[in-house]
N, C-alpha and C positions, 0 to 999 in steps of 0.2 A: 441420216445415220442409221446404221443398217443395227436390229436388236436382236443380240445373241449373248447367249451365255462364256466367261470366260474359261480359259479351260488352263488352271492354273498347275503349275510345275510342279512336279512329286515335295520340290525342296520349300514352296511358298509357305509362307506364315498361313494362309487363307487355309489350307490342308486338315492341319490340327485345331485350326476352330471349327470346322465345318464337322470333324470327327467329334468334337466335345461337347459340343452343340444340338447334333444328334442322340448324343448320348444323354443330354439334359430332355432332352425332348422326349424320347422313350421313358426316361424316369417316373416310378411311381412319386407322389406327394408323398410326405413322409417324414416325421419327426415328433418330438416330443409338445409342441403346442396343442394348445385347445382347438380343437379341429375348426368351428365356429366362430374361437374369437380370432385366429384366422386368418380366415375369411373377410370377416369385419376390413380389414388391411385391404382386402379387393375395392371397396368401397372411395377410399381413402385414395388408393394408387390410381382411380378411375376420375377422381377429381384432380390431384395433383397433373397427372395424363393431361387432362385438356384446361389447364391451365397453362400448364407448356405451350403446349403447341397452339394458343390464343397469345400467351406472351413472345412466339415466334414472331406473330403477326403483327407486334407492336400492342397488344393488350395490355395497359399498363397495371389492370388491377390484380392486388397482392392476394396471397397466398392467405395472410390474414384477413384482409376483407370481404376475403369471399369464405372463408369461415365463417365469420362474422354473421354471414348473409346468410350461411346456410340454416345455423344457428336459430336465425330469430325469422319467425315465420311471417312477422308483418314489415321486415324491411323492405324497402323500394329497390326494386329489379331496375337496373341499369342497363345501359348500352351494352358494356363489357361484361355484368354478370352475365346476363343473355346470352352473351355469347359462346363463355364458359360451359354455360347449364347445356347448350346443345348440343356442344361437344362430346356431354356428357351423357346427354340423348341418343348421340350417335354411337357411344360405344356403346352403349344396352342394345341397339339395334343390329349391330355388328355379332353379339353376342348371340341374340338370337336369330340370326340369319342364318349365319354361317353350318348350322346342323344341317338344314336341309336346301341350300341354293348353293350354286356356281358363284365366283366371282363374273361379272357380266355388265355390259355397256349400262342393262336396265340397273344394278344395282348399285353402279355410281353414281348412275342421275340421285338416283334415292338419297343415298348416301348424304350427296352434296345437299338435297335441297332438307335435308336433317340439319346440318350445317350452317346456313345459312336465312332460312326461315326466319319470318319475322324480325331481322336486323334491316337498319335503316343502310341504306344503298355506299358507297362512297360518293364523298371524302367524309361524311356524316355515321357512316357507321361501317362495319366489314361483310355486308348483304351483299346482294347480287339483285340485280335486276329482273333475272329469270331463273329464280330458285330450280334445280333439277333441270335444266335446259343449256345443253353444249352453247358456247360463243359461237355466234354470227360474225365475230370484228376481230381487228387484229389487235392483238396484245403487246405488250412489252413486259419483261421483268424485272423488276427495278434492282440497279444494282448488276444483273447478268449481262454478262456479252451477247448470249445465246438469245436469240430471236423465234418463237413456237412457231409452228404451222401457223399461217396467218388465215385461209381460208377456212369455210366450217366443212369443204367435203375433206381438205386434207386432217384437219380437226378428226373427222369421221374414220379416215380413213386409219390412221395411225392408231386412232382408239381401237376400233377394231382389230389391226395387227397386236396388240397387247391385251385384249382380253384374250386372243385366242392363243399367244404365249404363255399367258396365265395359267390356263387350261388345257394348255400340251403337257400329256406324259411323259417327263425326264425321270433318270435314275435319283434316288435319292438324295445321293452324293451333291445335287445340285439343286435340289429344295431352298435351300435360303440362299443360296447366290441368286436365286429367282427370285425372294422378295425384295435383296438389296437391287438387283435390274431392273424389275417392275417399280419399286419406288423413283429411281433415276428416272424412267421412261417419263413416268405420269406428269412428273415436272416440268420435262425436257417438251412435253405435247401441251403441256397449262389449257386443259380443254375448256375449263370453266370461265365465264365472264371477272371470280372474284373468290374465294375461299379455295385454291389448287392447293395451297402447304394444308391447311387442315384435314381435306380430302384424302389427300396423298399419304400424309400417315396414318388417316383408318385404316387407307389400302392397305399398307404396312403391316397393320395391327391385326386386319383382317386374316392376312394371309398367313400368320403366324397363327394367330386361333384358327384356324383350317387344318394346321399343320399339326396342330394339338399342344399347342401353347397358351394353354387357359385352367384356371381353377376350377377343380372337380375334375381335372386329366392330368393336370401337370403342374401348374405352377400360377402363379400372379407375373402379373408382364407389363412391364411400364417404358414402353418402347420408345415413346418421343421423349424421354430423359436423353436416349442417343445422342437425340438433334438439339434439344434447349440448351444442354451442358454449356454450350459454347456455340453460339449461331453463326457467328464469323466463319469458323471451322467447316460446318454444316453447308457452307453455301461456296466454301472453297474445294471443300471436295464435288458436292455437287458440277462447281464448274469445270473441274479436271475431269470429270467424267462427260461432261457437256462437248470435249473435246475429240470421245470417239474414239481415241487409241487404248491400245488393251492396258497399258499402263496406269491410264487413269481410269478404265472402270475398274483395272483389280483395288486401286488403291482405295474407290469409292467403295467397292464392296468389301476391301478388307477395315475400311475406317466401320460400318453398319455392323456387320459381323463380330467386329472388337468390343464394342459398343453393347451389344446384346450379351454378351458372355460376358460384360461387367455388370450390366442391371442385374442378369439373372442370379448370378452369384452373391452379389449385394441380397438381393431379397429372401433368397434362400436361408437366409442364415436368421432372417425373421421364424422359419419354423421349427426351431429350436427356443422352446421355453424360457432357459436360462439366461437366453441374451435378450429374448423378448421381453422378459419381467421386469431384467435389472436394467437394459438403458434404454427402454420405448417406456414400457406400463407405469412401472413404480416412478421413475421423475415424473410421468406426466401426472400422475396423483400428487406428490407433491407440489407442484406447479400448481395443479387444481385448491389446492386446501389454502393456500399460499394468495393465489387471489380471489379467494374466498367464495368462488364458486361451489364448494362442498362445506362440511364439515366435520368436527373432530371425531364424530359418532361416524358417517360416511366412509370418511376416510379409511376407518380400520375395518369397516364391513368389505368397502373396496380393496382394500389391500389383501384382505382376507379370500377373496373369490380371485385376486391374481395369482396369490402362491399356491393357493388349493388350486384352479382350476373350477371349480364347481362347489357350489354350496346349498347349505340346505338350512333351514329355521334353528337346527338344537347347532350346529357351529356357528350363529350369532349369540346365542343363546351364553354359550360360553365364554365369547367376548363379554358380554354383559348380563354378567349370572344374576344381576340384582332387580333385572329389568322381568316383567311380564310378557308373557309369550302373544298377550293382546299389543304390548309394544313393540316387540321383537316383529311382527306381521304390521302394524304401521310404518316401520320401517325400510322394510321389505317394500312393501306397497307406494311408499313415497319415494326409491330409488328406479323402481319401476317404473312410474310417472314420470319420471324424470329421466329417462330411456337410458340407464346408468345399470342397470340389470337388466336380464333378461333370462323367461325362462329356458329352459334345457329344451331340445325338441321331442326327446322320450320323453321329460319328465318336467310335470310342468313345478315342480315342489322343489328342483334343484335353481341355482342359476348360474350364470357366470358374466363377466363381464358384460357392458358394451359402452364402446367409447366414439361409434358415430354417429353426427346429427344431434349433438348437445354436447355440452360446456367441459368433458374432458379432450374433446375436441381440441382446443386451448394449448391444453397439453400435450398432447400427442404430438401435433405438427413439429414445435421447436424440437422435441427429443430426436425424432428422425430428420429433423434438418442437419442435426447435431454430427448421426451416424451419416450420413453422406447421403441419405435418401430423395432427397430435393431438391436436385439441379437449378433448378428456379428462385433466384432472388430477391427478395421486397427489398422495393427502391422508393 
């Protein structure tokens, strides 16, 4: 199947995403939230992220369990948390790649064997044999018509023709019909012995932070929400694109492209305070107090650093004007501990939130399951 880019009609729906899309992209960040707490949300969507795309794979553990796991720091590391965790390895790596390297044959091996490390082999676990090392064998994809490259030079060969697609200079205008192609191709080649969906949507993710789709340029990005939503879908379009006429890869590239203009908009509206406060921050404090992971003194210090934004020792002070300012800095001191504050990075005397990696955690998750944030459902 010959890879090229479509070249879709003045009148196609694909037009005005590709324009809107662009225009997200060049966007400053920007809005009324805590710049920091944020951020925090990066954290968060970086887990949710490769939870997905592990529950693509048949990973059956929930979205609370792995809370749960992250939560408590002597739980037993499982098959599937493992798995989870490296996904989540792999996008930190992606993250810091991407500033100064090309996409490139060497940085998929990499990639993959970020991926798949230390997981037990199949039908035992989602490992690979030869972590970071293209397949020798032929493959099959369970469930596709489509049949890879069976040998390892054709393997070699088609990899090659797609990294240097990658890294051919198109006009703009065709920048993400290029990540939705290269994601189809990676599939359609399955170079790897065992973890190709995983892979394939770093690729994805990669190639959109390349594009300048990353916090601290643009935005938070939770790309395998596209493909978890509905994996049925995911593997239907894939195979209409499997079939090589221009019909089904526009459809594949306009299902990717539709797909990203809903995460991105969805998340956006996280950097606005107002909606942050009232349906993420404040339920999930009350959910917090409620299962008694805080308390009633907490709760109003916490509540108090959501509406402010920032706080400092004399606006505790005034919550509890009868209290000593030796207790007012105990308090301080034990929400700090308990990584539920955090200082300012001017100023270490102010703080403001923090809700990941400890027990508002809890909280957080169901309120943004609530907003539409979570494609992924505990079963």
């Amino acid at each position: 199947m010959k890879l090229k880019l479509p070249d879709p009609s003045f009148d196609s729906p694909l037009i005005e995403l590709i324009i809107e899309l662009d225009h997200l992209r060049k966007k400053e960040l920007s809005g009324t939230s805590h710049t920091e707490v944020f951020f925090q949300l990066k954290e968060i969507f970086h887990m949710l992220e490769s939870i997905g795309s592990a529950r693509i794979e048949g990973n059956n553990t929930t979205v609370a369990a792995f809370v749960e796991n992250k939560i408590d720091e002597d739980a037993v590391v499982d098959e599937g948390i493992r798995e989870i965790r490296n996904i989540e390895e792999a996008m930190d790596f992606v993250e810091k790649s991407m500033e100064d390297r090309e996409i490139s044959k060497s940085f998929l091996k990499e990639l993959h064997h970020h991926i798949v490390r230390n997981l037990s082999i199949p039908p035992y676990g989602e490992g690979d044999k030869t972590p970071g090392a293209l397949r020798t064998h032929a493959v099959q994809i369970n469930g596709a018509a489509h049949t890879p490259p069976q040998t390892l030079a054709e393997v070699e060969t088609y990899l090659d023709e797609l990294v240097s697609f990658i890294n051919e200079e198109h006009q703009p205008r065709y920048h993400l019909l290029k990540v939705a192609i290269a994601h189809h191709r990676f599939m359609w080649i399955h170079p790897f012995g065992n973890g190709n969906g995983r892979t394939g949507r770093l690729l994805t993710y990669a190639m959109l932070v390349k594009l300048g789709f990353k916090v601290g340029q643009a935005r938070i990005l939770n790309p395998t929400a596209i493909f978890c939503i509905d994996r049925d879908l995911y593997n239907e379009k894939l195979a209409e694109a499997d079939m090589g006429t221009d019909e089904g890869i526009e459809s594949w590239c306009l299902y990717v492209l539709a797909g990203l203009k809903v995460e991105i908009d969805k998340i956006d509206r996280l950097t606005e305070s107002s909606y942050l406060n009232q349906k993420i921050l404040l339920p999930a404090l009350k959910h917090s107090r409620q299962s008694e992971s805080i308390n009633d003194e907490e709760l109003s210090i916490l509540t108090l650093a959501v509406n402010k934004q920032s706080i400092q020792n004399s606006d505790i002070q005034k919550l509890f004007p009868d209290k000593h300012s030796q207790a007012i800095s105990r308090m301080i001191k034990n929400l700090k501990k308990k990584k539920m504050l955090r200082s300012e990075k001017d100023n270490q005397r102010r703080y403001h939130i923090c809700f990941t990696n400890n027990y508002l955690m809890r909280g957080i998750i169901p309120q943004l399951a609530k907003e539409g944030f979570i494609p992924t459902k505990d079963e």
